[in-house]
N, C-alpha and C positions, 0 to 999 in steps of 0.2 A: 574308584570303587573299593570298598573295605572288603573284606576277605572274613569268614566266618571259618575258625578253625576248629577239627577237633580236639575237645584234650585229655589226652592218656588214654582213649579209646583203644588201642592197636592191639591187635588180633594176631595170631602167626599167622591167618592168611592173610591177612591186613602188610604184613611183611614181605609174604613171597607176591601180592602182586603188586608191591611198589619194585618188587627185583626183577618181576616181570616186564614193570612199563620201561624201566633204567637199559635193560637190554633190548626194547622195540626200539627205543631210543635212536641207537646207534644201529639199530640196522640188524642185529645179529636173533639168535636163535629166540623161540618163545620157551627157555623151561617152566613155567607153571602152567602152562595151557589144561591141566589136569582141575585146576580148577578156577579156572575161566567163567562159572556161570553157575559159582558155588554162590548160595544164598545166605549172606550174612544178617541180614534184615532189611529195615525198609531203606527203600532207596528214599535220597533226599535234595532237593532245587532249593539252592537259595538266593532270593532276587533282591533287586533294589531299586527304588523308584526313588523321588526328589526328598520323600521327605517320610519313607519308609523302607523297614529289612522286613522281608517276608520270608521264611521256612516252609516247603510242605514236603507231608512224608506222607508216601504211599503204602497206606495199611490198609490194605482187602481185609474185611474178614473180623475185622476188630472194631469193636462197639466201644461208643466214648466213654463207659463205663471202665474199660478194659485199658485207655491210656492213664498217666500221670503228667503232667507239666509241672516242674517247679525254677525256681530260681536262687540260687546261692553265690552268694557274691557278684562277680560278673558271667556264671556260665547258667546256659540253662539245660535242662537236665530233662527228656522227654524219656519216660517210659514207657512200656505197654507188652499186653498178650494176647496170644491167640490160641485158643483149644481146638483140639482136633475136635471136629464134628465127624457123628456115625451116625446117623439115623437110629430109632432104637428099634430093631426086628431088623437091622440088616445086618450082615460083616464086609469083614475088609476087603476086596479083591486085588486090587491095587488102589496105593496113596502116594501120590508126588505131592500133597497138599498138608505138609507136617505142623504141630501146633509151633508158636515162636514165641519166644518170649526174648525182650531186644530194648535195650540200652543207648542215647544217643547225647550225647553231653558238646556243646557248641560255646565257644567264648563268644560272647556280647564283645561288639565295637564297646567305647567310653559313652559313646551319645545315642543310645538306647532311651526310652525315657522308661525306665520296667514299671512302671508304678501303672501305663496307659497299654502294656503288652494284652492282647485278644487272641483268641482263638477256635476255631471253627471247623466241625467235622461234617462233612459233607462228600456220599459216593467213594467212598473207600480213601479220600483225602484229609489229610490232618493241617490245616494250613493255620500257622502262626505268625499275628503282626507285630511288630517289632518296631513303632513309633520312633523315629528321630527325635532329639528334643531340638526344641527351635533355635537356630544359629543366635550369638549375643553378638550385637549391633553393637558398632563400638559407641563410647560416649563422648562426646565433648568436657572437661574440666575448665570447668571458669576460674580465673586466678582474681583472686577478692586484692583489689587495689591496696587496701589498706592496710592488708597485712606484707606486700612488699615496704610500705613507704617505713612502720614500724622497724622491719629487718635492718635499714638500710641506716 
């Protein structure tokens, strides 16, 4: 199975909770547990079937209006936002539901086909396909008789 990576994405929390998982690792203490369940954007699956990569990113709240998809070179490059909604005639009381605005950049495998890539927003999911192109079947080379008998 090919491995979709990210690149140059990295966050200092992006840092302390890879220091975090290296010490669950072995057993020993959790020092970032401070933020454990800090919200850096959408979360994101990525799957694969025989003859597809599929991405989905969970974005409550953001209308397809509100993402971008592109592609440059071999990475692709999803962005998007979300605004704080307030009703108008109300105020704040409390807000755990902050606006985001979030960056997510993935390198393509080599056999991508990008030209045939889809994507589809449905219930708060952003789910992108990511077509295989079709394996090349080896060929047979025929050797023309006649051009050995010439050689020889």
């Amino acid at each position: 199975m090919f491995r979709f990576y990210p690149v140059h994405t990295q966050t200092t929390f992006d840092v302390i909770k890879e220091f975090q998982r290296n010490f669950e690792e072995f057993g020993l203490f959790r020092p970032a547990r401070l933020f454990e369940n800090l919200d850096l954007g959408p979360r994101v699956a990525k799957t694969e079937s025989e003859d597809t990569y599929q991405v989905t990113l969970e974005v409550p709240g953001v209308t397809k209006k509100d993402v971008s998809i592109s592609i440059e070179k071999d990475v692709l490059t999803i962005e998007g936002k979300r605004e704080q909604y307030i009703p108008e005639g109300f105020e704040v009381i409390r807000q755990e539901r902050n606006s985001l605005e979030f960056s997510r950049r993935l390198a393509l495998p080599e056999n991508v086909d990008q030209a045939s890539i889809a994507a589809r927003f449905k219930n708060g999911l952003l789910t992108i396909d990511l077509p295989k192109k079709p394996k090349e079947k080896p060929r047979r080379i025929e050797i023309n008789a006649s051009a050995i008998e010439e050689a020889e």
